[in-house]
N, C-alpha and C positions, 0 to 999 in steps of 0.2 A: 758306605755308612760306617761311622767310626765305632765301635766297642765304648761301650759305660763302664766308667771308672768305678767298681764297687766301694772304694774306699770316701767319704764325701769330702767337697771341697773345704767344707763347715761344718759343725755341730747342726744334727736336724733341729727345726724349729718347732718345740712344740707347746710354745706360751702364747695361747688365743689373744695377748695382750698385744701383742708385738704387731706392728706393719705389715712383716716379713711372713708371718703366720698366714696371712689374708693375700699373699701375691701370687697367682695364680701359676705362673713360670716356676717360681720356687717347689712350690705343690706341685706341677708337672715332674720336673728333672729328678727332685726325692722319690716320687712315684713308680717312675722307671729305673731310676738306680736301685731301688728296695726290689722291685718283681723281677730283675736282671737277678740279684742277687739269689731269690726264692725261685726261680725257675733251673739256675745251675744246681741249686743244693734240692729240692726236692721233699726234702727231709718230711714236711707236714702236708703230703697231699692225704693223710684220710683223718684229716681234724674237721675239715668242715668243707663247704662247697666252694669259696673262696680259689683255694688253692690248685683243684685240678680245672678250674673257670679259667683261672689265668694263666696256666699253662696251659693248655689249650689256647688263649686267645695269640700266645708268644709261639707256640709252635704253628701255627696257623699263618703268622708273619715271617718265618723262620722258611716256613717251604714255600707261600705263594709269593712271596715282596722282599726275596734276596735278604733279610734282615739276620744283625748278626745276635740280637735278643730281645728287648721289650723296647727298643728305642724309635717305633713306631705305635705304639700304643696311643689310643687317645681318650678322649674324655668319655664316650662309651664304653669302653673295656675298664677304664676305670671307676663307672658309675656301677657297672653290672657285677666285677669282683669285690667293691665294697656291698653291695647289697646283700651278697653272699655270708657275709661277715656277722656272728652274732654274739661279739666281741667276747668268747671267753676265757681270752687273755695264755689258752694252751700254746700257742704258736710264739708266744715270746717265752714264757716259762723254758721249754726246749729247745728254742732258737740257741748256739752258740754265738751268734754273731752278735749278741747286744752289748748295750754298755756297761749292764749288773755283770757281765761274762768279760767286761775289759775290752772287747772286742772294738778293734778300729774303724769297721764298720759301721756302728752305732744303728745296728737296726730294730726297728720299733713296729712293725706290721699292725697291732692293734692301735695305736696312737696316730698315725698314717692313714690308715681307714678313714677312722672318726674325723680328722682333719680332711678329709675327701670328703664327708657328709656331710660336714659344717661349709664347706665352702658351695656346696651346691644347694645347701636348704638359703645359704644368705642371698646365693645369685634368684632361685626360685619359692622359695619361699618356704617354709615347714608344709607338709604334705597333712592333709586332714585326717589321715590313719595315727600319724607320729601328736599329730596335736591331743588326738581321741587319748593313744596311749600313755602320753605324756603327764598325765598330772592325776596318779595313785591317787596322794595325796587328798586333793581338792574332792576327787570324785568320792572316797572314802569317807569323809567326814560330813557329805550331803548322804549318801546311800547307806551307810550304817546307823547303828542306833532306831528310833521310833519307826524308820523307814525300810528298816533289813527286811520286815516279811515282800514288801513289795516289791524292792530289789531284787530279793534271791527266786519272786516269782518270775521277773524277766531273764535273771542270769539262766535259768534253768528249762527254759519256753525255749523250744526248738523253732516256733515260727518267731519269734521277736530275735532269738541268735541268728536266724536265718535276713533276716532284715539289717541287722545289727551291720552282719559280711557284707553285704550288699550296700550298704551308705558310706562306714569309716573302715572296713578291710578288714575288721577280726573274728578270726577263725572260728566259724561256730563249731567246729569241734572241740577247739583247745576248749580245757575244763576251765574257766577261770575262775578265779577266788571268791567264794559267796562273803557278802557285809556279814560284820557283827550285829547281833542284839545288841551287844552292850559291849561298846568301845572302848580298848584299853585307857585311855586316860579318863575315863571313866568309871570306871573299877579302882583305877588306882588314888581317885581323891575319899573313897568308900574307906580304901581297905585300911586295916589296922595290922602294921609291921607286928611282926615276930618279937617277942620279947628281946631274943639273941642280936635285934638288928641294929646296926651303930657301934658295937665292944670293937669290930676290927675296921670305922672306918666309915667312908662315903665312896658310892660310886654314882656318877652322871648316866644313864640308861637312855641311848637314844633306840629308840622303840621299834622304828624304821613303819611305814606306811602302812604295810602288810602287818604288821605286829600291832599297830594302833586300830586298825578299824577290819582287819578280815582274818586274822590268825592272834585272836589278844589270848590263845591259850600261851602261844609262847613265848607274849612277853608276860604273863603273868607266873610262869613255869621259872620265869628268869627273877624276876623279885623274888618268887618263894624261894629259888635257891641261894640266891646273892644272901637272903635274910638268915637262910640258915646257917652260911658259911662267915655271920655276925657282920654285913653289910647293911648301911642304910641304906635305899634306893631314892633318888630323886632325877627327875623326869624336866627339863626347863620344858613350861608352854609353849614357849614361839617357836621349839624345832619345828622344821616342814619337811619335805622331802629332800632324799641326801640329792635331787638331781640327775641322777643318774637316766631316768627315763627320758631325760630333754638331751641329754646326750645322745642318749640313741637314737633320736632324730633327727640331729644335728644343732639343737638350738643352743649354740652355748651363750646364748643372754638371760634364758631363761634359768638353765644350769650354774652358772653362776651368782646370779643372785639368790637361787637359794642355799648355795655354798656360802654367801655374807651373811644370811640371815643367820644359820646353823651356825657358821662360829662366834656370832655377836654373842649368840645363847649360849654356846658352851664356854667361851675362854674363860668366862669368869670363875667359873668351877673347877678350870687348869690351874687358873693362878693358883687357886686353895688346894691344888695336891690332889683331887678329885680325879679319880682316871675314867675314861668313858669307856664304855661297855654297849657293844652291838652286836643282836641276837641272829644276822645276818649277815650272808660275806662279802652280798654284792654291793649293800650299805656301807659296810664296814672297809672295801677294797676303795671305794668311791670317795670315802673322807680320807681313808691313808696316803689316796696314790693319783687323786685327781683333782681335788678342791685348792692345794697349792696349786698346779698348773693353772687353775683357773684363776686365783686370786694375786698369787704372787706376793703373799705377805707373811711375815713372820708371826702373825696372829694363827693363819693357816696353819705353816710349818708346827705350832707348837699344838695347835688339836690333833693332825694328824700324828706328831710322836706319842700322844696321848691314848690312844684310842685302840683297843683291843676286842678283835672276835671275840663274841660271850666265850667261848669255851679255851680260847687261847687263854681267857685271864684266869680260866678257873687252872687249866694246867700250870699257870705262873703258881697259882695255890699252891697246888699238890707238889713242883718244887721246890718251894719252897714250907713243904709238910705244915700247911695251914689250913688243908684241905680237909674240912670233917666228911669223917668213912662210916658214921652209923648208920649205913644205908640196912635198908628192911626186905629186898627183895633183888631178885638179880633178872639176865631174860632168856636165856639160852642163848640161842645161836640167833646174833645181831648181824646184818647185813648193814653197813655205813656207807653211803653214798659223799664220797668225796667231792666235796663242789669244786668243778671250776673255779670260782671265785675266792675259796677259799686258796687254792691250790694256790693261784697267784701270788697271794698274802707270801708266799716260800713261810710259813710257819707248821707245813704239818699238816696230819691232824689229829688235832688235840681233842678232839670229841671222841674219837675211838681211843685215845690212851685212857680219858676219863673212865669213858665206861666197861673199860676194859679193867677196870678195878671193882667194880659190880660183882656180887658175890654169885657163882654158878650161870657167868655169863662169858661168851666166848666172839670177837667181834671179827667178823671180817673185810674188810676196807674195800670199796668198790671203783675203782680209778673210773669210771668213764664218764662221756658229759651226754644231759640234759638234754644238749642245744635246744634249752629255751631263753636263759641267760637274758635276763632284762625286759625287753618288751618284742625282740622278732620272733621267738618260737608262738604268739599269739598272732601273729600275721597271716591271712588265711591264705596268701600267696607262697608262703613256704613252710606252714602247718605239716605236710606230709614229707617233706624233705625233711624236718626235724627228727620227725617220728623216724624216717631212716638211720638218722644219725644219733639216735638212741635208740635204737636195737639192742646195742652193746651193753647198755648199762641196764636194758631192761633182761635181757639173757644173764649179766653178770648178777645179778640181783636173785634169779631164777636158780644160777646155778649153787648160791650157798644155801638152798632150799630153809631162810629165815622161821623163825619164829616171829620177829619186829624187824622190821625196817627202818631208819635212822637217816636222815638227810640236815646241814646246817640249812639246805634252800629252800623257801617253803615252796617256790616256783619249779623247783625240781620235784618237789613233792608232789604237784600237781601231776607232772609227766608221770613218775612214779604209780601215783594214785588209778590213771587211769588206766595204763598199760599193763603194770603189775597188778591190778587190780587188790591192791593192799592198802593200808593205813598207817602211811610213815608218820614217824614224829620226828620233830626237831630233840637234837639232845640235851637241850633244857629241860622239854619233856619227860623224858625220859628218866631223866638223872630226878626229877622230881617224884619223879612216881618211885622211886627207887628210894629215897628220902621217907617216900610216906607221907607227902605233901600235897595239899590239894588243890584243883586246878580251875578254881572259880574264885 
């Protein structure tokens, strides 16, 4: 059996537009050239379940079938180490072997997954769990508002979650997000701007799903700040969901048209100078680093140059000392939970610089992840594997014995919420209430 060349013969494919995207051979040989590559290096066996799966399934060939590394691998080993996968993007962040790294290699482990899920959702179809999952959005906009008490009575009925698992797959333990009363864009056609808002500008505010209809504290937390820091906020109606949840189940038909829809809506507000603002990283990572893959248009390319984590823009503020500091209250000892998603963005984090200018406040930054990350830490087939794989972050949160706990993810907040048994806020939040702004 001959040795895999780590180096590829080609640039990997990863424009769902392409032929060559969809050819099943191509997708095999990148497969096993990429797990040849991650079973000599090693480096990320304890990011997620992925990585000691596949080594295990390579040493497994390696002692019983003469093999010299992953070049017997097949479509099982590769359906079972991408299911593993709850894409948050840490494995290429510290990979050396990528292209951001120059690396001749060109390896992409999370974009390689996703391209294994898309190819087996178009051979078999999207799975009715990923369907269930799939569309925030839709389900948001029916379950919020006049309908939230009724909603949040099923969200919260152990025997209707228990049925829930039992028909579409979602964990009835994961906590998930209760509807709003009263849904961010709906608030937002009420509300009457800040006196201060407009003197420095316009920002486009894409709200993200979770910010529209199940957490509109923090996109309202993001107006009141934006307003104070002399922004007008506008909001385009037709945005829909950045997508992302249809990615995690492979559908990229779905994924992509709501990628054309969302920049039909924003470019026009690029053209005018208008930079977008997202109060989330996984929203915010998904328009920067995945809507051109999908699209492939310079309409894309110019929203994603556009578009900045809420707190990234606020730090552009503060360096550029635009950043008003009349804040009224500080919080002690902050514990900030680093998103994965953010992490990816390679920006930082700019929410712990911010609130680390809070008067009599002290922050500590918490590297570990979630593993809920989009829609698989609600899957009730690896609900508790999650919960393993946040230990870390629930112990590192533990150990800066917090006053307030701070997350960019509301979905991490969730994990947060129920293991910590605390009340994160996003640092919109936060930074609002520090303002002396109020959150309705």
């Amino acid at each position: 059996m001959k040795k895999i060349n780590p180096k590829p013969a080609r640039p990997p494919e990863h424009d769902s537009n392409s032929a060559r995207y969809w050819d099943e051979r191509d997708l095999e040989a990148e497969l096993r050239r990429v797990f040849e590559v991650c079973h000599s290096c090693r480096m990320c066996v304890n990011f997620c379940g992925s990585f000691p799966d596949l080594f295990g399934r390579v040493d497994r060939d390696i002692e019983t079938k003469g093999a010299h590394g992953a070049e017997l691998l097949d479509g099982e080993d590769f359906a079972k180490v991408t299911d593993l996968c709850w894409q948050c993007k840490l494995c290429y962040v510290e990979c050396p072997y990528t292209p951001d790294q120059g690396h001749e290699w060109l390896i992409d482990v999370p974009r390689l997954l996703m391209r294994e899920k898309a190819h087996r959702a178009k051979r078999n179809g999207i799975t009715l769990q990923d369907r269930a999952l799939g569309e925030p959005g839709l389900l948001g906009a029916m379950m919020s508002g006049p309908l939230a008490p009724v909603s949040n009575l099923i969200q919260t009925s152990r025997l209707l979650r228990k049925v829930n698992e039992k028909m579409v797959g979602i964990s009835s333990e994961f906590p998930v997000p209760m509807f709003a009363a009263q849904a961010f864009p709906t608030w937002l056609e009420k509300h009457e701007p800040l006196a201060s808002a407009g003197s420095a500008g316009s920002v486009a505010l894409f709200a993200t799903c979770l910010g529209d209809y199940n957490f509109p504290k923090i996109a309202i937390a993001t107006v009141r700040v934006l307003e104070k820091n002399g922004f007008s906020v506008v909001r385009p109606k037709t945005q829909v969901c950045c997508g992302i949840p249809n990615l995690d189940g492979g559908d990229i038909v779905s994924a992509r048209e709501k990628a054309r829809i969302n920049v039909e809506a924003l470019l026009p507000l690029v053209e005018k100078g208008i930079p977008i603002v997202v109060p989330g990283p996984t929203c915010s990572y998904t328009i920067k680093k995945e809507w051109f893959d999908l699209l492939r248009t310079p309409e894309a390319k110019r929203v994603a140059e556009n578009t900045f984590e809420a707190m990234e823009f606020m730090d552009r503020l503060r360096r550029e000392k635009k950043l008003v500091r009349d804040f009224t209250k500080g919080y002690g000892k902050v514990a900030y939970h680093a998103a994965c998603h953010l992490r990816a963005q390679k920006i930082g984090t700019p929410g712990a610089r911010i609130l680390g200018l809070l008067p009599d406040t002290e922050v500590d930054v918490v590297e570990k992840c979630s593993a809920v990350d989009g829609t698989w830490g609600m899957k009730a087939q690896y609900y508790e594997l999650g919960r393993r794989y946040a230990r870390k972050l629930t112990q590192g949160i533990e150990n800066v014995e917090p006053s307030l706990v701070v997350t960019d993810c509301p979905l991490s907040g969730q994990r947060i919420r129920k293991e910590n048994e605390v009340e994160p806020l996003h640092p919109m939040e936060a930074l609002a209430g520090a303002y002396g702004l109020p959150l309705s």
